[in-house]
FIFIPA-672544 format. One record per residue (C-alpha): residue number from 1; x, y, z. Coordinates in nm, 2 decimals, decimal comma, padded with zeros to 4 digits. Layout:
# residues N
drense	px	py	pz
NUM	X	Y	Z
...
//
This chain:
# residues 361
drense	px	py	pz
1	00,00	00,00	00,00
2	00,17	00,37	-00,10
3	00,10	00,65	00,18
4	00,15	01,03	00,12
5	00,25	01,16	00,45
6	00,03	01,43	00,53
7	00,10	01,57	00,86
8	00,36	01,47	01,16
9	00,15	01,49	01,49
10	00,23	01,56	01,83
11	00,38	01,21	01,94
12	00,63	01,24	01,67
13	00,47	00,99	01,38
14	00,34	01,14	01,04
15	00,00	01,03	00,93
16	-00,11	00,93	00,61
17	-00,46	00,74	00,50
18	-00,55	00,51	00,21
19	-00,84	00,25	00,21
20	-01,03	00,46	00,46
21	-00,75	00,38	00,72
22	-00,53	00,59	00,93
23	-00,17	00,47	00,91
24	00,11	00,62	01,20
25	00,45	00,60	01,05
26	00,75	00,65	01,23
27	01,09	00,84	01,10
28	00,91	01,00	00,80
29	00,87	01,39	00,68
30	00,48	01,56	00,54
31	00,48	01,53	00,19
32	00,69	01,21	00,16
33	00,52	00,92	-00,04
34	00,62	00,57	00,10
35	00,55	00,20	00,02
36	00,42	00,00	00,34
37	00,52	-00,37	00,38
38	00,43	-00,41	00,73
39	00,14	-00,29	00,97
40	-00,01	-00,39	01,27
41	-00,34	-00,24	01,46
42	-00,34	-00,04	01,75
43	-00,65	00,16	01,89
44	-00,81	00,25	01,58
45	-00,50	00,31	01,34
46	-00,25	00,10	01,20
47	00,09	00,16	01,30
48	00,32	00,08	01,02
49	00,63	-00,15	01,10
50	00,83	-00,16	00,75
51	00,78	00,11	00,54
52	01,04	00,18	00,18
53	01,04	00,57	00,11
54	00,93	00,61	-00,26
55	00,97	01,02	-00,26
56	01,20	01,16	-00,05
57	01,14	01,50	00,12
58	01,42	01,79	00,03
59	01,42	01,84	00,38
60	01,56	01,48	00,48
61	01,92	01,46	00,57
62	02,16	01,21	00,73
63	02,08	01,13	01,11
64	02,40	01,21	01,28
65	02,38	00,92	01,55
66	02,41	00,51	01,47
67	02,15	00,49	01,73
68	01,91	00,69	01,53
69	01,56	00,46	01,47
70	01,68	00,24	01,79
71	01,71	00,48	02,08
72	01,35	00,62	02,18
73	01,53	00,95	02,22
74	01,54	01,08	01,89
75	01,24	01,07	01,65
76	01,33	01,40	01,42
77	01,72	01,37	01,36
78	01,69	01,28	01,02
79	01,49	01,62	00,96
80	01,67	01,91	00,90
81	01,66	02,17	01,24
82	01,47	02,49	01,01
83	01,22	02,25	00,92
84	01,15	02,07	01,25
85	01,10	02,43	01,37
86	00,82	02,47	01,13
87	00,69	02,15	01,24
88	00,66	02,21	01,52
89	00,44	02,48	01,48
90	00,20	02,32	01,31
91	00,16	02,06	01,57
92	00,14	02,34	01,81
93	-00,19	02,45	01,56
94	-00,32	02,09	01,53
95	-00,39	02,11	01,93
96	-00,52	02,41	01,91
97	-00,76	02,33	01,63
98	-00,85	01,99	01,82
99	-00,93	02,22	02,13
100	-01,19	02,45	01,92
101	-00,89	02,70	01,93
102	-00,79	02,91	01,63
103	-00,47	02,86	01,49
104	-00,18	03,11	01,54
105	-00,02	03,17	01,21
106	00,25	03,38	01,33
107	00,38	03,23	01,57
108	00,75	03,29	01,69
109	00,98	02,94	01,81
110	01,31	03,05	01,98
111	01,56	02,80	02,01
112	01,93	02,76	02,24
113	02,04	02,58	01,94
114	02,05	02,21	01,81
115	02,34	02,02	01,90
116	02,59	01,99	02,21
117	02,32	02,20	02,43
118	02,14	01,98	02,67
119	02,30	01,96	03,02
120	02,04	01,75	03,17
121	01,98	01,38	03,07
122	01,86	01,05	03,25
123	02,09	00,77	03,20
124	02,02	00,41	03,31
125	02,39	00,25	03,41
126	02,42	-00,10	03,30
127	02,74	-00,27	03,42
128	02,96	00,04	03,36
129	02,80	00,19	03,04
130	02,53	00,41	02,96
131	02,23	00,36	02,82
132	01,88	00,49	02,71
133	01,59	00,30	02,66
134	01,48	00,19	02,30
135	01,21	00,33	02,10
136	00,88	00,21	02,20
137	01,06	-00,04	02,45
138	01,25	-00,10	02,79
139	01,54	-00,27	02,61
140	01,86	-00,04	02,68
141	02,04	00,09	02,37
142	02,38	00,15	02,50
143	02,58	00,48	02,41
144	02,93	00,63	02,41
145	02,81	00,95	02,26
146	02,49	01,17	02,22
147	02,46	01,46	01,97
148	02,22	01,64	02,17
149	02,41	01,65	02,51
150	02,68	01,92	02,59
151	03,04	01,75	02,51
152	03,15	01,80	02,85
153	02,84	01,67	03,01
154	02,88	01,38	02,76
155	03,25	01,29	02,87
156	03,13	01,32	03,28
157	02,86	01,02	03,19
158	03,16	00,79	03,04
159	03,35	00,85	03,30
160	03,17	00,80	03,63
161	02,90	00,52	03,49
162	03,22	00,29	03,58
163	03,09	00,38	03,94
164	02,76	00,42	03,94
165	02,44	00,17	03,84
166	02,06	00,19	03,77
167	01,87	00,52	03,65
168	02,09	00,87	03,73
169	01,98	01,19	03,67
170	02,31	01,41	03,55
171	02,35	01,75	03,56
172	02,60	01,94	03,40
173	02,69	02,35	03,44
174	02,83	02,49	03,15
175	03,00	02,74	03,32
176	03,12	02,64	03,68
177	03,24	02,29	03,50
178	03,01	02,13	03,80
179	02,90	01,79	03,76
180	02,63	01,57	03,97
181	02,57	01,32	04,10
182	02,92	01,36	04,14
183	02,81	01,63	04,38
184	02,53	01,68	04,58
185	02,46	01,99	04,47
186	02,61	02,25	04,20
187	02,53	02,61	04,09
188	02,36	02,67	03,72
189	02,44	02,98	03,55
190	02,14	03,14	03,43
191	02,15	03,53	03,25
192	02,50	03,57	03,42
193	02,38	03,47	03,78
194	02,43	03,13	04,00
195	02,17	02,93	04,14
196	02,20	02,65	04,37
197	02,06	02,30	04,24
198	02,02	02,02	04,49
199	02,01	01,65	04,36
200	01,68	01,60	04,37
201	01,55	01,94	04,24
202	01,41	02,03	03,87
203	01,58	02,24	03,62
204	01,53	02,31	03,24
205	01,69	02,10	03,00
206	01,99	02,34	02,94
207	02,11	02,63	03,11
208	02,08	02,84	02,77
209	01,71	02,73	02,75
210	01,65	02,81	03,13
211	01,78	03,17	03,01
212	01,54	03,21	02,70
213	01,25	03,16	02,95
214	01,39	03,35	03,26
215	01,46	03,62	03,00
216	01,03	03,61	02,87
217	00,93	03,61	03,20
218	01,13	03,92	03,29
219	00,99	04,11	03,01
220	00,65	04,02	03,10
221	00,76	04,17	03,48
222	00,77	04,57	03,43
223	00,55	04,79	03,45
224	00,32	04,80	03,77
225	00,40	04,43	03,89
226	00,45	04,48	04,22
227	00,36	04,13	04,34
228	00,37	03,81	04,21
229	00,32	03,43	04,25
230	00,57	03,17	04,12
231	00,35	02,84	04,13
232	00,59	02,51	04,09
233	00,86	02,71	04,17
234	01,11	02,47	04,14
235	01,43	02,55	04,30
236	01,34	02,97	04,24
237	01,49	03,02	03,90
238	01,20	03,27	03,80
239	01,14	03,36	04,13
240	01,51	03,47	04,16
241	01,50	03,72	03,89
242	01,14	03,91	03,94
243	01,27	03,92	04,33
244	01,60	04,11	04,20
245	01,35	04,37	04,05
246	01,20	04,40	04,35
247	00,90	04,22	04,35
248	00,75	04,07	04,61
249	00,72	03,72	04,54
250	00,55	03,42	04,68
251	00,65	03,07	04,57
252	00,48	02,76	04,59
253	00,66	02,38	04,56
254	00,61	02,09	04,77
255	00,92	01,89	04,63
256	01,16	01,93	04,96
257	01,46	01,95	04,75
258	01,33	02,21	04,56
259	01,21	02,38	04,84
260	01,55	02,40	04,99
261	01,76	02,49	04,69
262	01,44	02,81	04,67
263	01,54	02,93	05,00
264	01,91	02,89	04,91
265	01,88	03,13	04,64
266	01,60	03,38	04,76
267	01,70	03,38	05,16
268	01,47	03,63	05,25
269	01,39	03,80	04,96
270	01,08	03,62	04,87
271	00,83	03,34	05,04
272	00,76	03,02	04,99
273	00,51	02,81	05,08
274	00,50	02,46	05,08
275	00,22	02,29	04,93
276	00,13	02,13	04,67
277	00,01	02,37	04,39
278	-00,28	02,14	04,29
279	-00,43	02,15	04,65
280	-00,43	02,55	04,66
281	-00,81	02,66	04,73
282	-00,73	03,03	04,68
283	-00,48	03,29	04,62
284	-00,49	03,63	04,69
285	-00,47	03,87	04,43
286	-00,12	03,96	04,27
287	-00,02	04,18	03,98
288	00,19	03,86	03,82
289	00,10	03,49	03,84
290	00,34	03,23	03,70
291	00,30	02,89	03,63
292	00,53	02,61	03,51
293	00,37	02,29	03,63
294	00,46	01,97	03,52
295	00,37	01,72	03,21
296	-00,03	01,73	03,37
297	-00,05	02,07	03,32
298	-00,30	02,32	03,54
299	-00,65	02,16	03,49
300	-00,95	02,27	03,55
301	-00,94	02,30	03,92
302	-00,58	02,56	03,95
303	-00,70	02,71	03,68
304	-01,04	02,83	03,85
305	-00,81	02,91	04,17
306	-00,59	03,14	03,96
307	-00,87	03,31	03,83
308	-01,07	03,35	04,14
309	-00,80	03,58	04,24
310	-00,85	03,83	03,99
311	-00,50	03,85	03,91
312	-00,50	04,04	03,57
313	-00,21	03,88	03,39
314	-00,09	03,49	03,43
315	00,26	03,35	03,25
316	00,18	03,00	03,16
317	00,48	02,79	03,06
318	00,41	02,44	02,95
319	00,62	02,16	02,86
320	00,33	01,96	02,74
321	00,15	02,16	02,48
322	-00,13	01,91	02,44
323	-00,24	01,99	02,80
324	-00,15	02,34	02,71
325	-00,44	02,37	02,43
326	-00,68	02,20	02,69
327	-00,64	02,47	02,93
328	-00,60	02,75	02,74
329	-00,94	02,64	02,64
330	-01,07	02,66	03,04
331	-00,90	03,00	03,04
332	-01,05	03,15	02,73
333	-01,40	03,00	02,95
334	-01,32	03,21	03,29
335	-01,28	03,53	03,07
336	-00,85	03,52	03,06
337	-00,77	03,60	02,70
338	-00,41	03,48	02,50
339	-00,23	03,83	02,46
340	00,11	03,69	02,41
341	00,26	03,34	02,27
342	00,61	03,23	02,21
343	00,77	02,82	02,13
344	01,03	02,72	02,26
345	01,26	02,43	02,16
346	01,39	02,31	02,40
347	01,41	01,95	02,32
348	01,57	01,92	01,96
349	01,54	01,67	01,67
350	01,24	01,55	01,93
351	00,84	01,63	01,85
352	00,88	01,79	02,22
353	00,83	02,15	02,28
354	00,79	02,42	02,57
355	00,49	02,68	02,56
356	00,54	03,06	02,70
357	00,18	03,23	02,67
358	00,07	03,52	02,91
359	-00,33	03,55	02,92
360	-00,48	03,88	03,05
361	-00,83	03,90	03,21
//
């Protein structure tokens, strides 16, 4: 059966129909035509197994990693970066559309870059090497090098997964040269100024990416903004910059890590108050709210909290635009209106994608 791939959505496959059936293929680019040879059934589609590529896309190129097709990190690496950019947006307008939203046609994606940025991964140890997991399976695809990771952060996984075993979360700091686990904890440079991470505490994938949105939310932060809450505050890296402007900030994590790494860095120039940020029953009014929450999103119920406060303008950053689109839809509801979106890739040669919108009541 010949497929024209039609669209690549947000898991990462292209789509193409024929026969009145919906076919998922993996490792393919919109407009490519390809001959399937194998296809099994899965929840109403048919994923395809074996696929030849009949007309190649201008925009394919040469995946720069053997593991390419076997690790499940990579599903875009054989796309060239300007047009997985593009992509991306108009996954980003499939949600939307899918959510009743209208699509954003002028939409801006920043980017840290492609290669050698990441300085954040999580590596399973198996008997000295390092490994990820394989696409669409547990088996580990062992590694002794990852485009996407920074080189230095790359070199510290070879040489301490002699020592270590099972699933490790690695952090690397560009600029201090700090490594953990090695350590406990280590300062990331973000716009020029340190913060302390703790082992168990979150941070963006790169320190350059942690900059672009640090940077957005600053922006967003002049003005009359006076007060402001940092919900899933992490270990304060937003929090740290609107409190140097003087603001009077309130953060909210529950992670204990987190919460200590936040009071390393603010000491007493904000709050923070430890709860959960899905269990909040009310907030009181603020001139700023931000929110970064996790892969779930807000839902329904923070979402009505947020705007119970009457707080006039809300950053929400998302990592999972999917849940993005389904709240932005609750907003739009409760009378909070989209003045301001940005992309952010974050997560190269990946379908994966941060979200920066601010919504103004």
């Amino acid at each position: 059966m010949e497929l024209e791939i039609a669209k690549i959505i947000s898991n990462g496959y292209g789509i193409g129909w024929a026969d009145g059936k919906t076919n998922f293929v993996p490792f393919v680019i919109p407009g490519e035509k390809v001959l399937v040879r194998e296809s099994v059934m899965e929840k109403g589609h048919f994923l395809v197994k074996s696929f030849e590529i009949l007309e190649r896309s201008p925009f394919r190129r040469e995946p720069v990693c053997e593991n390419f097709t076997k690790c499940g990190g990579c599903s875009f690496l054989h796309i060239e970066y300007s047009r997985q950019l593009q992509i991306k947006k108009d996954i980003f307008n499939e949600l939307l559309h899918q959510n009743g939203l209208p699509s954003i046609n002028d939409i801006e994606i920043l980017t840290p870059g492609e290669f050698g940025i990441r300085t954040r991964a999580k590596v399973l140890i198996r008997n000295g090497l390092p490994a990820y997991m394989a696409y669409r399976s547990n088996t580990p695809v062992f590694f002794k090098n990852c485009p996407l990771l920074h080189p230095e952060l790359m070199k510290g996984i070879l040489e301490n997964a002699k020592e270590l075993t099972g699933e490790i979360q690695f952090e690397y700091s560009a600029v201090t040269k700090e490594l953990m686990p090695v350590q406990d904890s280590m300062f990331k440079t973000v716009l020029g100024e340190k913060l302390r991470l703790l082992k168990n505490s979150f941070f963006q994938s790169s320190e350059k990416g942690a900059g672009i949105l640090a940077g957005l939310v600053l922006e967003e932060a002049g003005g009359n903004v006076r007060t402001a809450y940092d919900l899933f505050c992490g270990g304060g890296l937003f929090s740290y910059f609107l409190a140097k402007k003087g603001i009077h900030v309130t953060g909210i994590e529950v992670v204990p890590d987190a919460c200590r790494s936040f009071n390393e860095n603010l000491k007493e120039s904000a709050k923070l108050i430890r709860i959960d940020a899905y269990r909040l029953k009310k907030l009181d009014k603020a001139d700023l709210i931000v929110a970064d929450p996790p892969r779930e999103g807000l839902g329904n119920e923070l979402i009505k909290v947020i705007c119970d406060s009457g707080t006039e303008k809300v950053i929400y950053i998302s990592c999972e635009p999917s849940k993005f689109a389904r709240d932005l839809r609750i907003f739009n509801g409760l009378d909070y209106k989209l003045s301001k979106i940005k992309l952010i890739d974050l997560f190269s040669d990946t379908p994966h994608f941060e979200v920066f919108a601010v919504l103004e009541k």
